[in-house]
C-alpha positions as CSV (number, residue, x, y, z in Angstrom):
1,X,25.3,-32.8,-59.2
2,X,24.8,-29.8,-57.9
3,X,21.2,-28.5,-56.5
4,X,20.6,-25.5,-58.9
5,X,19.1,-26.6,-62.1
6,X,21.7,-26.7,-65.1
7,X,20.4,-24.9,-68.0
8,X,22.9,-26.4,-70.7
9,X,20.5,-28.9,-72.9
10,X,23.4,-31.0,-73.5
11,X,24.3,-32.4,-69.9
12,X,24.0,-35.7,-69.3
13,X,22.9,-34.8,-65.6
14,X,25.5,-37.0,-64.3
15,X,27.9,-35.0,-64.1
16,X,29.0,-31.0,-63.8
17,X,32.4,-31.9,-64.1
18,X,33.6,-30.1,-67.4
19,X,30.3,-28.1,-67.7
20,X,30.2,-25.3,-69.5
21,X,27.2,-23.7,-67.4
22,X,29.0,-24.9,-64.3
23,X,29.8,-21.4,-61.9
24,X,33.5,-20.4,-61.8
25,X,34.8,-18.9,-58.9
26,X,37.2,-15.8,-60.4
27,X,40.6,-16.7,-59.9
28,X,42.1,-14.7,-57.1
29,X,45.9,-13.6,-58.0
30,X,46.3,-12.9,-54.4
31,X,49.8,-14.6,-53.0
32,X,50.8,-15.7,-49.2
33,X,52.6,-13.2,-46.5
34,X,55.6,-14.4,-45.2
35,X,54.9,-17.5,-43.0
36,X,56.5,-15.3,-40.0
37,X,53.7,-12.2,-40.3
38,X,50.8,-12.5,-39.0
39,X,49.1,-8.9,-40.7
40,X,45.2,-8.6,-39.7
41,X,44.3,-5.6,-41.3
42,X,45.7,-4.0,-44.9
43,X,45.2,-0.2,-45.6
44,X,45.5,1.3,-48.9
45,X,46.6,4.9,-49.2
46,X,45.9,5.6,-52.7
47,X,45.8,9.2,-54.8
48,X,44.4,10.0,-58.2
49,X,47.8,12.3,-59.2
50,X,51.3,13.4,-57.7
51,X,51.8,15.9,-55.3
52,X,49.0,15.8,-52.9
53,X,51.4,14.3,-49.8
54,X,50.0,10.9,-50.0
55,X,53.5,9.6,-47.7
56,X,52.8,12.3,-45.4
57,X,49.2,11.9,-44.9
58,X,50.3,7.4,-44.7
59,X,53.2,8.5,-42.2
60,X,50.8,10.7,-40.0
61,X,48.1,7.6,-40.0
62,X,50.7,5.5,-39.3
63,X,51.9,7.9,-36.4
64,X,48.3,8.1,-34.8
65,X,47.8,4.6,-34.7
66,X,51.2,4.0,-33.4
67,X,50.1,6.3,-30.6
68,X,46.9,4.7,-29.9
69,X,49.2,1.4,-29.0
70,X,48.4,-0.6,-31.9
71,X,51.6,-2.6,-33.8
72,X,52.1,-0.6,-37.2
73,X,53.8,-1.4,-40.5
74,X,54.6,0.7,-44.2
75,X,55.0,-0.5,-47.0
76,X,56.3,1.8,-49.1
77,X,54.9,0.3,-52.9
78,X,56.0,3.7,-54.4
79,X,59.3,2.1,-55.9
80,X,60.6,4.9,-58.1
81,X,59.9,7.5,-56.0
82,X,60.4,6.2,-52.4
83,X,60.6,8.6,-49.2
84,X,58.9,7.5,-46.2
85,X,62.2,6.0,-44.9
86,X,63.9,9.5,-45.0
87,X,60.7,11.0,-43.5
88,X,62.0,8.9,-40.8
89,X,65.7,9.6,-40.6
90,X,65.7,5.2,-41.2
91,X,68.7,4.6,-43.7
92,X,69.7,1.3,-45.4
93,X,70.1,-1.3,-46.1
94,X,68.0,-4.2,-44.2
95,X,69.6,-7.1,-43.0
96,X,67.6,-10.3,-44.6
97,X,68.3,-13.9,-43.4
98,X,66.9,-17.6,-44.8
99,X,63.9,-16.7,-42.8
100,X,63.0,-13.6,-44.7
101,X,63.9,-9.4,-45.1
102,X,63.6,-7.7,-41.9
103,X,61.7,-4.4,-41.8
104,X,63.5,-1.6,-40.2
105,X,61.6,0.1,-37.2
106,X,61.3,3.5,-36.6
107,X,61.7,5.4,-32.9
108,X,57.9,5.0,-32.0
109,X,58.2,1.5,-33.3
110,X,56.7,1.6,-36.8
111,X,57.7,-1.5,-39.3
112,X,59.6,-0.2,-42.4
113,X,60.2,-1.8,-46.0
114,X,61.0,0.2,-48.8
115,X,63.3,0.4,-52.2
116,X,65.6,2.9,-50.4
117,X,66.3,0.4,-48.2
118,X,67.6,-1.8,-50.7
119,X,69.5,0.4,-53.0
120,X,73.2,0.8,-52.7
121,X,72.8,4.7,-52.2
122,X,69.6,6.3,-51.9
123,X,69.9,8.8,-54.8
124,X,70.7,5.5,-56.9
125,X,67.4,6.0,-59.8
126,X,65.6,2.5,-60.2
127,X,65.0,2.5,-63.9
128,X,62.7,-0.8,-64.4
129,X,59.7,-1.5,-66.6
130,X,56.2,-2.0,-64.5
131,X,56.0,-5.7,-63.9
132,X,59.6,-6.1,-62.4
133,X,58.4,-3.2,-60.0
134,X,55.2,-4.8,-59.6
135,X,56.8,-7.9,-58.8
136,X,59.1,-6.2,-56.2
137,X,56.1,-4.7,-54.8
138,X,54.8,-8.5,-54.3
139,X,58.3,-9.3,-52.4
140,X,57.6,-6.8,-49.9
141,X,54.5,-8.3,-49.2
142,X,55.6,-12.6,-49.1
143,X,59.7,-12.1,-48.1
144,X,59.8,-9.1,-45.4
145,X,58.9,-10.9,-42.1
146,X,56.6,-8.5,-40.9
147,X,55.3,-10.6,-37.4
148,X,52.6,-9.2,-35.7
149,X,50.6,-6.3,-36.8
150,X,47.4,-4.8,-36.4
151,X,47.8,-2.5,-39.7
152,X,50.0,-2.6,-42.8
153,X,49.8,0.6,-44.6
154,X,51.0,0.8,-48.5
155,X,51.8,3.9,-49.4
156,X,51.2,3.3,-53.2
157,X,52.0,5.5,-56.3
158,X,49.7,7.8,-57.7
159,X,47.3,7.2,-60.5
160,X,46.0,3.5,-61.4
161,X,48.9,1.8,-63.3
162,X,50.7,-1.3,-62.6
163,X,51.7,-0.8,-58.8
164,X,48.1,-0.1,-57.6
165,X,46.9,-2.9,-59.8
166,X,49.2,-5.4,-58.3
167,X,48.6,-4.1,-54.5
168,X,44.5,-4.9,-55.2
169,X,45.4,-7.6,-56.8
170,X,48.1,-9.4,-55.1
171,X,47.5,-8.6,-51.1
172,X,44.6,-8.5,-49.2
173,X,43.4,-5.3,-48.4
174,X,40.5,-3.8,-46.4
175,X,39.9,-0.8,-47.5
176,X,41.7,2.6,-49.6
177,X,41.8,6.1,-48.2
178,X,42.4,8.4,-50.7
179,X,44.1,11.7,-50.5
180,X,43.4,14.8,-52.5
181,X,43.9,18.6,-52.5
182,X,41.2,21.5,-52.4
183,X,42.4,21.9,-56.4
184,X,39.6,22.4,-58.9
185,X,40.6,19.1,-60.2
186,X,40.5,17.2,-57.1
187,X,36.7,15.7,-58.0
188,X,37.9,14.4,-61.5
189,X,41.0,13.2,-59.2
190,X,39.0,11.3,-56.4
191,X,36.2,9.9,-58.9
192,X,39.5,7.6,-60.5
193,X,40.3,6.4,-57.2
194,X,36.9,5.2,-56.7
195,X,36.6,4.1,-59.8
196,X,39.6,1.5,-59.7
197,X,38.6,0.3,-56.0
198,X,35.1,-0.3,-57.0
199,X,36.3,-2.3,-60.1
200,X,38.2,-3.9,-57.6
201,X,35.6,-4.3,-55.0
202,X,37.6,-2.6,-52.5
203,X,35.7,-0.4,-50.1
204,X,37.1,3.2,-49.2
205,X,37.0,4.1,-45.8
206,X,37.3,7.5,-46.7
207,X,39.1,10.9,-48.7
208,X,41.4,12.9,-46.7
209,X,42.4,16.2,-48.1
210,X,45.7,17.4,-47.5
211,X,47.2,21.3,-48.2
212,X,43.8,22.4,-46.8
213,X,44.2,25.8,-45.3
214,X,47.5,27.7,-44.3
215,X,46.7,29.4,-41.2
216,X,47.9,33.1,-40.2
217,X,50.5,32.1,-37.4
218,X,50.0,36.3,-36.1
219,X,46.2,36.6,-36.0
220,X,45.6,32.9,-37.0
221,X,42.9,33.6,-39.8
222,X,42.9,30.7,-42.2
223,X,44.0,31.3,-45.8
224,X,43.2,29.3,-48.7
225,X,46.1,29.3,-51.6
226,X,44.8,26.4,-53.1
227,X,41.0,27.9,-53.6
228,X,38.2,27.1,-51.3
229,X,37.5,23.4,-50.7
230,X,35.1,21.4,-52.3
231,X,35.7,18.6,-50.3
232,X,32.2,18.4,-48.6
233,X,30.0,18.5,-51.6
234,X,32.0,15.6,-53.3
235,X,31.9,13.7,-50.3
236,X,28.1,14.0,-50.1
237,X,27.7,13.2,-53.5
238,X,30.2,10.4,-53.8
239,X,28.9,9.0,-50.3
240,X,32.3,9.6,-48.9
241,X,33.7,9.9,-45.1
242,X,35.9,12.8,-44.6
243,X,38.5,11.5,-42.3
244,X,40.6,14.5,-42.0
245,X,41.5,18.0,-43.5
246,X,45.5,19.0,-43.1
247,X,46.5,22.2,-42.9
248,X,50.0,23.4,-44.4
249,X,52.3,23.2,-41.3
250,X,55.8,24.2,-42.1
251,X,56.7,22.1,-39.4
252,X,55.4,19.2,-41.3
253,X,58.1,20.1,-43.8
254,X,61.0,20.5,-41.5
255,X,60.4,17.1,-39.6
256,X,60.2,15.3,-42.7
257,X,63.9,16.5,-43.6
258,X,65.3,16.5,-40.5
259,X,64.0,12.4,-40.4
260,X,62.2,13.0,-37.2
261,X,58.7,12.6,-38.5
262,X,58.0,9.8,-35.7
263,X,57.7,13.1,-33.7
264,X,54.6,14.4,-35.5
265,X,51.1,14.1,-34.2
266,X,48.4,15.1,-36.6
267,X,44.9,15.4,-34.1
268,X,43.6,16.4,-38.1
269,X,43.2,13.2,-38.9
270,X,40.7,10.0,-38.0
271,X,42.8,7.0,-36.8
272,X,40.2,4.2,-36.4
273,X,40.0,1.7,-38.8
């Protein structure tokens, strides 16, 4: 029996097999890589809406650690609305074998898995209800051999629906950084992503905000067409890091299309995790 005092007045002392008082540990729904990836450390990149570059600010993470020599993966978990792969001029479909779906690898040597890569054509729409996506989302995570990686980044969809729910649920992960905007909404916006990772007793590393200033390329003065940040006064009073504020860089843009985003460097952003 165990050492802490049972305070149902019907056990028979004997035994706390069965006991109603008896601690539970919560089930944990979380399932097993793929026996070939070894994956020590899971980063969520989260957002409370659409529209704030969320794959952008995951690719130029991904790029920085990639830089700093560290073995990189994405996993793109944002099924109906995939584009990382593109960002990175990497085109389907993966090969997969009895061992597992391989990931396709980018020039600077980032691991790829996304729903573009598995589509007949890339344009095809993948019209499924949430818990076949959700459950696709978990295939990424136990059938793509990933091997040996320092970070897994999941780029996931916005908001807090099934997707997000399954990624907490489902994988391991460390921490969230969230991405927002300098919009008046953005506190509303951030608040839900905290919300839903302390409900899930995930801890967030930190917000960064992305369309922060467009700056003059003649005289180089800073303009703001998305207002004046609030970022540091949410921050203080949400007891958030600021890891990083993005500027809008057409070249950003035009790397992105062109697929060669594995040539961006952003210095905007913190890469230590």
């Amino acid at each position: 029996m165990s050492e802490k005092a049972c305070n149902n007045s019907s056990c028979d002392k004997t035994s706390c097999e069965g006991c109603p008082s008896r601690e539970k540990k919560p089930a944990s729904f979380q399932v097993d890589a793929n026996e070939y990836s070894c994956i020590r450390r899971v980063i969520g990149v989260v957002s409370g809406k659409g529209g704030v570059g969320k794959s952008m600010v995951t690719a130029s993470i991904a790029n920085e650690l990639a830089a700093k020599g560290y073995q990189v993966g994405i996993l793109d978990a944002d099924i109906t609305g995939p584009s990382i792969p593109r960002m990175y001029g990497i085109h389907g479909p993966a090969e997969a074998s009895d061992m597992g779906i391989e990931p396709r690898v980018t020039k600077n040597g980032i691991k790829l898995m996304s729903m573009n890569l598995l589509l007949p054509a890339e344009d095809t729409p993948v019209i499924w209800r949430g818990p076949i996506i959700a459950n696709i989302v978990k295939q990424f995570w136990t059938d793509v051999i990933w091997g040996d990686l320092d970070y897994l980044l999941v780029d996931m969809p916005p908001g807090t629906g099934d997707v997000p729910l399954t990624v907490f649920q489902s994988l391991p992960v460390n921490e969230i950084v969230v991405v927002t905007s300098p919009q008046d909404l953005v506190q509303m916006i951030v608040k839900k992503a905290l919300s839903m990772a302390e409900q899930m007793k995930i801890p967030v590393k930190g917000v960064v905000e992305n369309y922060s200033y467009l700056q003059c390329p003649d005289c180089g003065k800073k303009l703001y067409p998305f207002g004046q940040s609030h970022l540091d006064e949410i921050a203080e009073k949400e007891n958030l890091k600021v890891l990083g504020r993005i500027p809008m860089d057409p070249a950003y843009a035009e790397a992105a299309d062109a697929g060669e985003f594995d040539k961006v460097r952003n210095p905007w952003i913190e890469a230590e995790f």
